[in-house]
N, C-alpha and C positions, 0 to 999 in steps of 0.2 A: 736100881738107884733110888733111894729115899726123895731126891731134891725134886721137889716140884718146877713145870715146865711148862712155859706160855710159848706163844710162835705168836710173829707179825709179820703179817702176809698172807693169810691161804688162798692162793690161788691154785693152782693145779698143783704145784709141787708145795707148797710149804701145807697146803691141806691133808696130802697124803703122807707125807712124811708125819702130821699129828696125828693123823689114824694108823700107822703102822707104829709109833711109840706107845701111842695106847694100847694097840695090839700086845705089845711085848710087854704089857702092866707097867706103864711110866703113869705118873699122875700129870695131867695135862689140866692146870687150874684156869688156864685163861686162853682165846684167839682173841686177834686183834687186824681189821684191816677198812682201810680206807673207803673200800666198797661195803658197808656193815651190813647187806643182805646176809654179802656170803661169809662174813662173822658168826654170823646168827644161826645160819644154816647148818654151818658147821658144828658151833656150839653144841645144838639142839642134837646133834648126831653123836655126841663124844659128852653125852650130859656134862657139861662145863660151860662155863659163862664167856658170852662175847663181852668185851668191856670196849668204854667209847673213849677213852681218852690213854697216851701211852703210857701216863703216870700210874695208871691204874694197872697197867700191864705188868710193870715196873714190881709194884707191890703186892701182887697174887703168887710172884713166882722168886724161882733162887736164880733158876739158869733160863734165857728169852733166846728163843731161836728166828733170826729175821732174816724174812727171804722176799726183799722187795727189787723192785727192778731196776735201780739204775745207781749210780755217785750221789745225783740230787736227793730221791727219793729217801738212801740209807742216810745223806748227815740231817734229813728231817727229822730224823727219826730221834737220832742223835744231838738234839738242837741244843744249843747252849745255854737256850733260855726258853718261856715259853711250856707248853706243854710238852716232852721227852721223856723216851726212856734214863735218861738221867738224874731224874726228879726221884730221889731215894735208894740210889742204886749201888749205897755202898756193900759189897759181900757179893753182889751179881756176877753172875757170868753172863757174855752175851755170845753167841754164834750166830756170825755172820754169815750166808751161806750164796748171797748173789754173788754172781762174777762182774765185781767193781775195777775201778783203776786201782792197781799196787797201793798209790798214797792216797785213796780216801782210807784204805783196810788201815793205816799208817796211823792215817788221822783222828780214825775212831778207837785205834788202842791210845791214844796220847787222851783223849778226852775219857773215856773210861777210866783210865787208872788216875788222873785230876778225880776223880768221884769215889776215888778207893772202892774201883770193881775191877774182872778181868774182860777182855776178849780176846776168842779166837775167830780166825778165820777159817771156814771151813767151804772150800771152792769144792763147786759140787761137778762131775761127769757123768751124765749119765741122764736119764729123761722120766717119764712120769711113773711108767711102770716101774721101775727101779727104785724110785723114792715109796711107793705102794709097798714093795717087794723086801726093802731093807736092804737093795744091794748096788746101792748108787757107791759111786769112788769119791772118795774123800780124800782132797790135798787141804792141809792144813798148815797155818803160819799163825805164830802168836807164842807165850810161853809154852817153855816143855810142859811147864807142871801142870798148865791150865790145860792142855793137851791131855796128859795122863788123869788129871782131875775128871774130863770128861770120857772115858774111855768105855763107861758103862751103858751112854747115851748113841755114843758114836757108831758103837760096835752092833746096836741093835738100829743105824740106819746106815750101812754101809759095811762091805764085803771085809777089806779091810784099810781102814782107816790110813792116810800116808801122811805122817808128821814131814814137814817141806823143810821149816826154817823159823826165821823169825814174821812179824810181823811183815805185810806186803810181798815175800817170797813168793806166796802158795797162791797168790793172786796173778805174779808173773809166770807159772807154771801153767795157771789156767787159760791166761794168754796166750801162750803159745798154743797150748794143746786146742785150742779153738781155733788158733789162726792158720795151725792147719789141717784141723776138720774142715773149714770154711774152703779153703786152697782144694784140698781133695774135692770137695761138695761141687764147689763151681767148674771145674777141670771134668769132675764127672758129666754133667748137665752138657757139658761144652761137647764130649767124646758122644754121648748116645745121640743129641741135637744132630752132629754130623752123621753117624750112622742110620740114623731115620731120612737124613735130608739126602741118602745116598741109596735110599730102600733097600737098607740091609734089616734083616732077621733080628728085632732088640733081644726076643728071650736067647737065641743063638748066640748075638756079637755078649749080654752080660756075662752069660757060660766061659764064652773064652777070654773077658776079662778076669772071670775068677780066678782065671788058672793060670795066670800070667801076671806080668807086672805091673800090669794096671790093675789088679785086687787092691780092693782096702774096706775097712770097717763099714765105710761110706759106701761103698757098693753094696753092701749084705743088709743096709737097713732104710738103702733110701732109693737104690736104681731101680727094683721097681716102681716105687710109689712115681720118678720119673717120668717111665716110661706110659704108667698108666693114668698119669694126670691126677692122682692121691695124694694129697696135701695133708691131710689132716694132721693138725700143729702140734707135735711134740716138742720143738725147741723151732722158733718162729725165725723168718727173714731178718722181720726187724731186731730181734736180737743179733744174729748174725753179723749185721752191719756193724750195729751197736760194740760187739764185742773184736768184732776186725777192726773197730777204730782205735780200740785199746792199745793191739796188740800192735797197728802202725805207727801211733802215739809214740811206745815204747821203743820202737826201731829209730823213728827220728828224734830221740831224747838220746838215742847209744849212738848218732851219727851213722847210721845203717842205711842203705841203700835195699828196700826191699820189695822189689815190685811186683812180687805175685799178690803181695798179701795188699796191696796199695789197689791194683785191678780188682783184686776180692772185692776189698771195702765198697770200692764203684761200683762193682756189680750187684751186689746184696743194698746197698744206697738206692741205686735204679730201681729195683724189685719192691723198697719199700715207696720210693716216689710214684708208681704206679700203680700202688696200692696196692700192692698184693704182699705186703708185711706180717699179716697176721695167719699167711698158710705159713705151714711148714717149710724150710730150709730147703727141701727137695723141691720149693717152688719155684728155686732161682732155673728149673730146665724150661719156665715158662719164657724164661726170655732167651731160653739159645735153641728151640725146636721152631720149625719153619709152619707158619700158620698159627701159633700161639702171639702171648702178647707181643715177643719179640718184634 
């Protein structure tokens, strides 16, 4: 793909996902993020420039990939006034790539095409190795065309790309599919907590969840780290919470009664109240094993 590409954000994932485009010879003219060490660092690694302002970001590139953390954070970015990536941004493309609420993704194609630019959304599955790897899963909501438009980009960070729908869809698709990772994740922690509290055999009793109905993805990449107290944060607590609140949000907007995912939310809520936010997802077995923080 010819079109030159900036990212806002590199933190773990939008850093490595700039290094695996480069990888695959994308021209990467600009990073940009609010920590500007790791702007600069990055930069300095990918011989391209960190820029300090997002107008700047704006202007370096055709298509801006922003992978920041929250609703707040992305319509900052997206300000209406002020410094923004909207400050010259007609012919732009932007891919959005955090797991927001439905109607900020909503919000921010209604203010990009006011600037005659496009975006998609592109809700991301999958964790840091994968963004490295080029094999993260991609749900996507926004136009078709601006979908097919990026196809040369996508394809080289992501197995195969999943066009959802329109605008906000692919953001409810990713809601769910966290809310119940999140559901599994916690129901796990809960299942091995009682078999340790019950001094049962953990590498034994995960074996015979494997092979039974209690398997799930979440067992194959987080019940050890469990059972051996290995956090290390590929996709954090405090997002966890963050991202079950989405997904409860959206159940009590449809009139839903849904209380696995409401328990989630509380429990991943707790995990990050007591600080223990910034381990890994597999931390929440710190609050359901006997003698841990629980």
């Amino acid at each position: 793909m010819s079109e030159s590409i900036a990212f806002v954000g590199v933190g773990r994932m939008g850093a490595n996902m700039a290094r695996r485009l480069k990888d695959r010879g994308h021209t990467i003219t600009a990073v940009y993020d609010v920590h500007a060490p790791s702007a600069s660092a990055l930069a300095a690694e990918l011989g391209t420039q960190a820029v300090t302002t997002l107008a700047a970001v704006t202007a370096a590139a055709q298509v801006i990939i922003t992978v920041v953390t929250d609703d707040a954070a992305q319509l900052a970015v997206f300000a209406e006034s002020g410094d923004s990536l909207l400050t010259g941004a007609t012919g732009r493309v932007f891919v959005n790539c955090a797991t927001l609420s439905p109607a900020t993704h909503v919000e921010i194609e209604r203010r990009t095409q006011l600037r005659g630019a496009h975006s998609l959304e592109a809700c991301m599955a999958s964790s840091i190795p994968q963004a490295r790897n080029g094999t993260l899963y991609l749900m996507c909501g926004g136009a078709r065309a601006t979908f097919d438009r990026l196809q040369p980009v996508l394809v080289d960070l992501a197995t195969a790309p999943r066009y959802i729908g329109h605008a906000g869809q692919a953001a409810q698709v990713k809601a769910l599919v966290n809310m119940v990772m999140n559901i599994n994740t916690a129901g796990l922690a809960e299942g091995l907590g009682l078999g340790s509290a019950l001094g049962l055999d953990l590498d034994m009793l995960r074996e015979v969840f494997s092979q039974t109905g209690a398997a799930s993805q979440v067992l194959k990449t987080d019940g050890e780290d469990m059972q051996n107290r290995a956090h290390d944060c590929y996709f954090s607590g405090a997002h966890a919470a963050k991202d079950s609140t989405i997904a409860w949000n959206l159940g009590a907007a449809a009139g839903l009664n849904l209380p696995l995912a409401a328990a989630t939310r509380l429990q991943f809520e707790r995990m990050t109240a007591l600080g223990l936010g910034s381990l890994d997802k597999s931390g929440v077995a710190e609050l359901t094993f006997k003698g841990r923080h629980g």
